[in-house]
C-alpha positions as CSV (number, residue, x, y, z in Angstrom):
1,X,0.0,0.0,0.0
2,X,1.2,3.6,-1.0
3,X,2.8,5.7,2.3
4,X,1.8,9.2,2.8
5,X,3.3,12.0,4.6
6,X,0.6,14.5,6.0
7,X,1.1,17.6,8.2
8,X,-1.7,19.9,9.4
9,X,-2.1,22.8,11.4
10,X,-5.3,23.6,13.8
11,X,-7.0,26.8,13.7
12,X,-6.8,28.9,16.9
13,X,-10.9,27.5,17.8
14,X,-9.5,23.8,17.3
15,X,-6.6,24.3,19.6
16,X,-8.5,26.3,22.2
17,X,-10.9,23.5,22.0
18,X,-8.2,20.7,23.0
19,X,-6.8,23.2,25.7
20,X,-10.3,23.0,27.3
21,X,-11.2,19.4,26.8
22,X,-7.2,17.9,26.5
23,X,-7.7,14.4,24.1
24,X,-5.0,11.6,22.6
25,X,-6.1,12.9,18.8
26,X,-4.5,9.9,18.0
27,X,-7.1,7.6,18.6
28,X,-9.6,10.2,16.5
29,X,-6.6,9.2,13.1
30,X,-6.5,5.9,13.6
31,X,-9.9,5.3,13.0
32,X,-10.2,7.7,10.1
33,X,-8.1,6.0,8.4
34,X,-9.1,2.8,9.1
35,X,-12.4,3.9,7.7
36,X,-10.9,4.4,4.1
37,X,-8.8,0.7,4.8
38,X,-5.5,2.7,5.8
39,X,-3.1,2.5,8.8
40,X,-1.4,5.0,11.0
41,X,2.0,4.3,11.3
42,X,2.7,7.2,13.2
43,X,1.3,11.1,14.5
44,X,3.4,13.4,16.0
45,X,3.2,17.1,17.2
46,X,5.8,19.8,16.2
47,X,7.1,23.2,16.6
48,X,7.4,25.1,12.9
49,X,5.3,26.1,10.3
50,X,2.7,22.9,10.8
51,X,1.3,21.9,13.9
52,X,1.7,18.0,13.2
53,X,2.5,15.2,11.4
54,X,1.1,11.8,10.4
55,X,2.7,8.7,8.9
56,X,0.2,6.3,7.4
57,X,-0.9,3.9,4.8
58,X,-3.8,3.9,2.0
59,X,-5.0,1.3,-0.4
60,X,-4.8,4.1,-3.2
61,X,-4.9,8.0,-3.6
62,X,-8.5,7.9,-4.1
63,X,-8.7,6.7,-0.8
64,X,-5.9,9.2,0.4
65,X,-7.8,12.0,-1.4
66,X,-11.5,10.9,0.4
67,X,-9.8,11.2,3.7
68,X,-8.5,14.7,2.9
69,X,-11.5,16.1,1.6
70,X,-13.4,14.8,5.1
71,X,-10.9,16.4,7.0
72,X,-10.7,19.4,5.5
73,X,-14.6,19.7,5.0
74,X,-14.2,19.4,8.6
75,X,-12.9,22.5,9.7
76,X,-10.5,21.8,12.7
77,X,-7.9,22.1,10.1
78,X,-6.4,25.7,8.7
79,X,-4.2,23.1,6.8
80,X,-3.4,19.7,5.3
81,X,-0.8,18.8,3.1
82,X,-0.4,15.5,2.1
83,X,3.4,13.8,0.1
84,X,2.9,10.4,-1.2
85,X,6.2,8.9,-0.5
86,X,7.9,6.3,-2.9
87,X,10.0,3.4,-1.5
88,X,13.6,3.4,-3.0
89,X,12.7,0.3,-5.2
90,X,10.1,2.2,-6.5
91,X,12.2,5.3,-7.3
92,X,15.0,2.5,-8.7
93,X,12.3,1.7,-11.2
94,X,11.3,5.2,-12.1
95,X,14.8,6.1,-12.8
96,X,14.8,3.1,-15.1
97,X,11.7,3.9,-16.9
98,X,13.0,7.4,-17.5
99,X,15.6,6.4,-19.5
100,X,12.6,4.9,-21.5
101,X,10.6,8.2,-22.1
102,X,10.8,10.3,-25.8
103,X,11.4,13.6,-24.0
104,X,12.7,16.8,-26.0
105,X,13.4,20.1,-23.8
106,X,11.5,23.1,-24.8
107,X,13.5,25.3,-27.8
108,X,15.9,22.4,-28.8
């Protein structure tokens, strides 16, 4: 199953929410993406320009894309960005196949 990279940032009513009720949002992930037949591999909170990351699993980018259009329909979320990530086989055989492609550079 494809990996996916997502970080998101709370809006200030989603954060002052959690600072009044405190919850493990981890639990709430889990079973998000279950729903679309994913896994969490991992969440984690940060300092920077997003307020957290999660490291999970999808049966396709339909169902990746699903997920992130519930989410974000949701509204807790002022962001969500979301990289699929490629395993280094994967990449191995992209590099291969782009020695393959009929490719000219514009204005040669």
């Amino acid at each position: 199953m494809p990996l996916y990279l997502s970080k998101f940032t709370y809006t200030p009513e989603t954060w002052a929410r959690l600072i009044a009720h405190p919850e493990d949002r981890r639990e709430a992930a889990r079973t998000n993406i279950a729903s679309v037949g994913g896994t969490l591999h991992g969440f984690w909170y940060a300092f920077g320009a997003h307020d957290g990351y999660l490291l999970w699993e999808a049966p396709d980018n339909v169902s990746m894309a699903a997920l992130a259009l519930a989410i974000n329909g949701g509204g807790a979320m002022s962001s969500w960005e979301t990289t699929v990530l490629m395993s280094v086989e994967d990449t191995l055989d992209a590099l291969r196949r782009a020695a393959q492609v009929d490719y000219r550079p514009p204005g040669t």
